[in-house]
N, C-alpha and C positions, 0 to 999 in steps of 0.2 A: 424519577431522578429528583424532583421538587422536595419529594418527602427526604429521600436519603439526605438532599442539603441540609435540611429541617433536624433532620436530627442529628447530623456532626454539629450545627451550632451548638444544638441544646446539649450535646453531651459533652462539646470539650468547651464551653463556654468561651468560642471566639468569635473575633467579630468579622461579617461577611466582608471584603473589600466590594468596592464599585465596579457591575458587568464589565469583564474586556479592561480591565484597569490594572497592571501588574503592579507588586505589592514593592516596597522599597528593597535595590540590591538583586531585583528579577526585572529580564528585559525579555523582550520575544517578539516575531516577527513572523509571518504568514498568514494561512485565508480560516478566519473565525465562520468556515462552512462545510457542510456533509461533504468528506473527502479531501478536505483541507489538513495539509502541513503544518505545526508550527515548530519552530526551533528558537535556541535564545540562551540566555547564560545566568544565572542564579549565585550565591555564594555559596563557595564547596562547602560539601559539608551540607547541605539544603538536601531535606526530602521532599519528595512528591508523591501524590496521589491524583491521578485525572478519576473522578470516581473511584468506583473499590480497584483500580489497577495500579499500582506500584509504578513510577517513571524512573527509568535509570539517570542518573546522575553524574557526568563526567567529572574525573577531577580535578579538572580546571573549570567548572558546574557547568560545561555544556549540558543539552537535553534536548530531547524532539518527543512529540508525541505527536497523533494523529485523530481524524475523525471519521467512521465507518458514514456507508452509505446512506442509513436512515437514524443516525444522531439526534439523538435526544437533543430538542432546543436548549435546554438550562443544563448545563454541565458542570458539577464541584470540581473546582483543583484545590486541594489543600496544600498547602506550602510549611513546610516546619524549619523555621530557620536554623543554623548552628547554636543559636543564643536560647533555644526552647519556644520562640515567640512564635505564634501557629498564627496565620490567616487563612480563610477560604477564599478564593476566589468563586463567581457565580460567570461564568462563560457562554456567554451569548452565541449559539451556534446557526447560523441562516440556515433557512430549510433551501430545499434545489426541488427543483419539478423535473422528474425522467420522462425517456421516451419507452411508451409502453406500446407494443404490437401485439395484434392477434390472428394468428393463421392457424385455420381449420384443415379437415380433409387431409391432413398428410399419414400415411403410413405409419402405422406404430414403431415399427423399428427407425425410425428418424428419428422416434421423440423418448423412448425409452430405448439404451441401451438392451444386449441382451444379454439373458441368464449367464451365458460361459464368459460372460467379462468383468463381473460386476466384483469378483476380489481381486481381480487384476488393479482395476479404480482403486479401491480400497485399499489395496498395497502402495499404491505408487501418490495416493493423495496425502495416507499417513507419513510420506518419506516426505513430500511437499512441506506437511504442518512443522514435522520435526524441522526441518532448515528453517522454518520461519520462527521458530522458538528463541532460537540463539540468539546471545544479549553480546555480543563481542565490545571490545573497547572503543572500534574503530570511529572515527567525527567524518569519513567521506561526505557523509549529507552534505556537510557545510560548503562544501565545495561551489554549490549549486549545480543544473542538470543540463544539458543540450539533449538535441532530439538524437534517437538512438535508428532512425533510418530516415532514408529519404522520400517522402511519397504524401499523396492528399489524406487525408484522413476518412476511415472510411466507418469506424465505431468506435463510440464513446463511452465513455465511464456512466455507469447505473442505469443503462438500457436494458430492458428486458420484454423477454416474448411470452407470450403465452400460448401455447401448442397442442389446439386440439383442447381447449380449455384448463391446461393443465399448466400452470406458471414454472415457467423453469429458472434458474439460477443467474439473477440480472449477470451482467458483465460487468466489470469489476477492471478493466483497462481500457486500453487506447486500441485501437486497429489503424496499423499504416500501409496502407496498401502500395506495395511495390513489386518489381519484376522477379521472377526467380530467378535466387541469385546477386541479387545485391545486396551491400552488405553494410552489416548489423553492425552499430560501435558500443561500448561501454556508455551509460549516459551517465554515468559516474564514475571515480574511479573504485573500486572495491576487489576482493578475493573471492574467486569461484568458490560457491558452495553447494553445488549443483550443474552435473553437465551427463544431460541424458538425451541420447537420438532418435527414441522411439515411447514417448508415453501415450497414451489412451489417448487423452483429450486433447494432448498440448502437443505432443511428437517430438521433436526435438527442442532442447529446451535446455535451456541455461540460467542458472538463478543466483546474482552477485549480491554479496552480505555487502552493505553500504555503512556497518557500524549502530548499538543500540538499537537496535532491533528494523532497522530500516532494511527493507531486501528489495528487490525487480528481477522481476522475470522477465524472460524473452522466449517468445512460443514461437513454434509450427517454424522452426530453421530447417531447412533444407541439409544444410552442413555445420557441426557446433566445430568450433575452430578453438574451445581452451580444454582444462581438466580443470577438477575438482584440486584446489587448493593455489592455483596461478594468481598472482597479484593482478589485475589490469588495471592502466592509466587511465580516466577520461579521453573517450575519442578510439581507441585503442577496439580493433576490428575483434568479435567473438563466436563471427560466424555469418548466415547469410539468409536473405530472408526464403523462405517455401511455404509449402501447404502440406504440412506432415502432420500427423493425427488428423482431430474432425475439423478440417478447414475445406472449405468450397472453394476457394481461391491464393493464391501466395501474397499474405499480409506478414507484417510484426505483430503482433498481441504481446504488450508492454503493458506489464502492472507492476505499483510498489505498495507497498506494505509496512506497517510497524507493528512487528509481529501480526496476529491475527489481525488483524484491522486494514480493511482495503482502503486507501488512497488513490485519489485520481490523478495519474499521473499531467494530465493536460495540466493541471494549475500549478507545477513546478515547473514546466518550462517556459522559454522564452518565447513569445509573438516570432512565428514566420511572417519575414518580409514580403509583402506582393508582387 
């Protein structure tokens, strides 16, 4: 990433702004760390680059973009203003330490799926990627998030196991552990873009478009209570929590997204009270 900054200066001859320092007529707000949200407003008409990725641009210049789990520390945002006038930004990104486990001795079919399911996945993951491609006009994000069930927390974003020496797929949301049967809300308001009651991994599942490429999922529901294309309000019930697909117990598995890029949902909500 150091080089690629290196050489947008040298090739469009502009000059870097100061890490973490938005450029004049750009404002922004959220967590400058692996999994971190940021949203903010630019003059329309402003393009963006976070790296080699294109940021959409509302036309009133809303924007969000996001940061995956093992984020590059020094991150280019280029900025092009309406006037032609280009700055780079240099994005100071925190690194985060996960919790890493390692359990042996288990069965193989625990830790690899088997043969007669595996384009079933592959079906149902490519339907997953496609919803999360979509670049809709919607600013829900801005809304900000409340908790989307009620219960202690029982797994966190970018933990991963390793199974039988074999690293599997960190986790990429939140786990809320609660009874089966209680019930799930919108933790924003957005449109159903997915409502399925039996996938592979996830089982019942619900996946709301929050606008610009922002999505959340809601896994292992017991019972999904919208369709595919329903408006929901913030708070607004979607179904309830279970242990459908590969879950060992009835939790939420709540994760959000900008487009391919996971995001931690913990650092958009608000502190529960004790």
């Amino acid at each position: 990433m150091k080089h690629l900054f290196a050489a947008l200066v040298a090739l469009l001859g502009i000059a870097p702004a100061l890490a973490n320092e938005p450029p004049a007529g750009m404002s922004w707000r959220g967590d400058f760390i692996q999994g971190g949200m940021i949203t903010g407003s630019v003059v329309p008409g402003t393009v963006l680059r976070l790296g080699d990725r294109p940021v959409p641009v509302g036309p009133n210049g809303e924007y969000v973009f996001g940061f995956g789990r093992d984020e590059a520390a020094d991150m280019p945002l280029q900025v092009r203003q309406p006037d032609g006038q280009q700055v780079l930004v240099r994005l100071q990104i925190a690194r985060r330490d996960y919790d890493i486990q390692r359990i042996d001795g288990l069965p193989p079919a625990q830790v690899t799926p088997p043969a007669a399911v595996l384009e079933r996945i592959r079906r149902e993951n490519e339907k997953i990627a496609e919803v999360r491609r979509q670049n809709s006009p919607r600013t829900d994000f801005l809304q900000g998030w409340i908790w989307p069930a009620d219960g202690p927390v029982s797994g966190v974003y970018g933990s991963q196991r390793i199974l039988n020496g074999e690293p599997r797929q960190p986790h990429f949301g939140v786990d809320i552990a609660a009874p089966a049967g209680s019930p799930v809300v919108a933790s924003a308001a957005g449109i159903v873009v997915m409502a399925e009651k039996d996938l592979y991994y996830t089982g019942g599942t619900v996946i709301l478009d929050h606008g610009m490429g922002i999505t959340a999922a809601y896994s292992h529901l017991r019972e999904v209570g919208v369709t595919v294309g329903q408006q929901v309000k913030q708070g607004e019930a979607i179904g309830t929590v279970g242990a459908t697909g590969r879950a060992t117990g009835p939790h939420l598995d709540w994760r959000v997204n900008w487009f391919d890029v996971r995001l931690d949902p913990l650092l958009l909500l608000p502190a529960r009270k004790p």
